[in-house]
N, C-alpha and C positions, 0 to 999 in steps of 0.2 A: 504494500500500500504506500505509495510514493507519496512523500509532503506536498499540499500547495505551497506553490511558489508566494515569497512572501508579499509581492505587489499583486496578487490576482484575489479580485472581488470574487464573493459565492451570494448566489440568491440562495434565499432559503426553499426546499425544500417542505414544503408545507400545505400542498393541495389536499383536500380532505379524497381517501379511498377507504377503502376496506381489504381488499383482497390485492394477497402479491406472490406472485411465484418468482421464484428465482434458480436459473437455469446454467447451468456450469460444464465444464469439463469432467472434475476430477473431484474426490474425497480431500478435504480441505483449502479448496480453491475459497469457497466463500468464507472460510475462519481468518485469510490474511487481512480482514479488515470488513467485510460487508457485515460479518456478521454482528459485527458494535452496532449499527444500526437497525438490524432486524432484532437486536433486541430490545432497543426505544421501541420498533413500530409493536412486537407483541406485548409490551407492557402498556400499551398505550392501547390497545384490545384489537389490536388489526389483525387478520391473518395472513400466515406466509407460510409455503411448502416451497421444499428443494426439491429440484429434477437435475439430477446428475446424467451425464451421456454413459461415463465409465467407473466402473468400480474402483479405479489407479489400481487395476491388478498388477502392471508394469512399474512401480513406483518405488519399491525398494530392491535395491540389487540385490541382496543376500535371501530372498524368500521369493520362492515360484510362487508364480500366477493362481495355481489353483489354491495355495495358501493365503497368500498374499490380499486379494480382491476379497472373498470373506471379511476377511481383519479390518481392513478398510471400510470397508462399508457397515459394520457395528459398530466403528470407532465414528463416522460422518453419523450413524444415527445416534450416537453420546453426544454428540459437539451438538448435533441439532438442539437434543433438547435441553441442552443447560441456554438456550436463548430463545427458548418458548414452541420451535417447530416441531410438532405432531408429526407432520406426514413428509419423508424422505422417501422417492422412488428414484428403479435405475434402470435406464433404457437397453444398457445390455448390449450399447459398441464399443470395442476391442481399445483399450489402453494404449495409448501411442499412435494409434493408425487409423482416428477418426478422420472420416472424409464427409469435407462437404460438400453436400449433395441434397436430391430427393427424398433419401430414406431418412435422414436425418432430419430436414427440413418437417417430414409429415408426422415422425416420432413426437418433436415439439409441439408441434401446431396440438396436434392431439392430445397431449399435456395440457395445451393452455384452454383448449374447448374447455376438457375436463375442470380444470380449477376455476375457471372464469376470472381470471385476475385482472385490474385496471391498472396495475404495474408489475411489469417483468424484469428482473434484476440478473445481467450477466456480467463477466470479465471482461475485462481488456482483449478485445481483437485486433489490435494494429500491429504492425511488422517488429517493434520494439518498444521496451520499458523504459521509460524516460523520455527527455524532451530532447533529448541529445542524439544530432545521425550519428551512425553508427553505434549506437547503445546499446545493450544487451539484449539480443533478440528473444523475442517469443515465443513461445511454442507450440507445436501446430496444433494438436487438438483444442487450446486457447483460439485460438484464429478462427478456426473453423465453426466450432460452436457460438462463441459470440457475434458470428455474424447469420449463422444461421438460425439462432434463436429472433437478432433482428429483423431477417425475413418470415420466420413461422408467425411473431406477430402479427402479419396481413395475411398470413395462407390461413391463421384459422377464422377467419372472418369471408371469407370467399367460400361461397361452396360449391363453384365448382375447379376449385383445386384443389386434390387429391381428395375427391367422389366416392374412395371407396370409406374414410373417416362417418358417412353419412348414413351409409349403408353397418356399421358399427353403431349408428345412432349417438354420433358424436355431432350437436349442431352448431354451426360457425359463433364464431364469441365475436361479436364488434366491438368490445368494451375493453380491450388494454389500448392507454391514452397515453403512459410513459415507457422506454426504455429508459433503464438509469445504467449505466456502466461502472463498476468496483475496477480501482487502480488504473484509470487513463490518467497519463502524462497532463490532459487538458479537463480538467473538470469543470463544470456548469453550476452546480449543485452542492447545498451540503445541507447535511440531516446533524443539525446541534445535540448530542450524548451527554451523560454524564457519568459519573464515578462508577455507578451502577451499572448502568448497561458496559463499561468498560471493563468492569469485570467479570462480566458475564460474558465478553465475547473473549476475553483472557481465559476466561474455563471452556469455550467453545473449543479454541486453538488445543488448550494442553491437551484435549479429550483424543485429538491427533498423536499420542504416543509412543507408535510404535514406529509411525509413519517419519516421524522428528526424528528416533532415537535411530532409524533407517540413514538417518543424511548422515551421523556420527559427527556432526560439529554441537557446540555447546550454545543452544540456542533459548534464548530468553523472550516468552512470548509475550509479558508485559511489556518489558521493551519497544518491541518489533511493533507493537499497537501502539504504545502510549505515544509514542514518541512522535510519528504522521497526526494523530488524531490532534494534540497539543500545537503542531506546527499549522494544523487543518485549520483552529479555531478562531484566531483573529479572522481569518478570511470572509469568516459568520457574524463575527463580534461575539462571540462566547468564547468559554475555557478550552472546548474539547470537539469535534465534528470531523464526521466520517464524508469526503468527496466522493463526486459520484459526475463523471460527463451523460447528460440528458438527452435523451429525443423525444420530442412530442409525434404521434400518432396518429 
């Protein structure tokens, strides 16, 4: 979760919804920081479900696949619920080699029928992290899904793309109005936290255990948050805020 720069204004973040999904890659992709905010929005009584594309069965070197994406995916529904989310599903494409496409495209869309959410919350999909060319580039299943999840926003509102969701009696949802994007270099937005929901996205993170103790460097996840969130916050005029780049719909 990269700092705002300290010259760049944030609107607030503060249209009234109800319902939000948010659509990822990977088991911990939303703990690097979205998830400080999704726990303001379920304390504040809104709901929000995660739709993961992959289990990260490819995400720690020292444990196969078929060990490995289990662990992951117990450990993303722990992180869920220390920040209020109920319901974690997982679409069940291959770690490392999601391709954007169709199938992927209708998987979401399908998700968002189901939830009916009026905001969809994914990752950074641009070529690199930071605001600097040649910066540390991103990685594809990153890429791929957050831009695909910004297309499935209008394919499940359309019904005649992908005709057979209808025939599943999945009816087109016209009502997601925002993309919010977690960790772009250029944020639009910001959702004002406090102590509370900062620690509860701190226990979201640790809930990743195995997955952290996988990288083997010594890593401090209040740190890793507090520090963006604090740098986030004048941007708002408060203490603490979680960025977010927007698209209206």
């Amino acid at each position: 979760m990269p700092p705002t720069p300290p010259d760049v204004t944030l609107e607030a973040f503060d249209e009234p919804w109800s319902r939000a999904l948010c659509v990822v890659a990977h088991p911990d992709d939303l703990e690097y920081g979205a998830s400080v905010a999704v726990a303001h929005w379920t304390t504040a009584g809104r709901e929000v479900g995660y739709v993961l594309a992959t289990a990260g069965e490819a995400g720690i070197d020292g444990l196969e696949p078929a060990r490995c994406g289990p662990l992951r995916e117990a450990e993303e529904q722990a992180a869920a619920e220390q920040v209020g989310v109920p319901v974690v599903e997982f679409l069940g494409h291959r770690d490392g080699t999601v391709e954007y496409g169709l199938p992927l495209r209708r998987d979401i869309a399908r998700a968002i029928r189901r939830h009916r959410p009026e905001l969809v919350v994914t990752g950074h999909f641009g070529l690199a992290w930071g605001t600097n060319v040649g910066g540390p580039a991103n990685q594809a299943d990153h890429r791929h899904v957050g831009l695909a999840a910004l297309d499935a926003c209008r394919d499940a509102g359309n019904r005649w793309i992908f005709p057979e969701l209808l025939e599943e009696r999945h009816e087109p949802w016209h009502g997601v109005r925002w993309l919010a994007v977690s960790g772009s270099p250029t944020p639009t937005h910001g959702v004002a936290v406090d102590a509370a929901d900062l620690d509860r996205g701190v226990a979201s993170l640790e809930a990743h255990a195995a997955y952290l103790a996988g990288l083997g460097t010594d890593f401090d996840a209040r740190a890793f948050l507090e520090a963006p969130c604090r740098a986030t916050g004048p941007a708002l005029g408060v203490d603490l805020a979680v960025a977010f780049e927007r698209y209206s719909l």
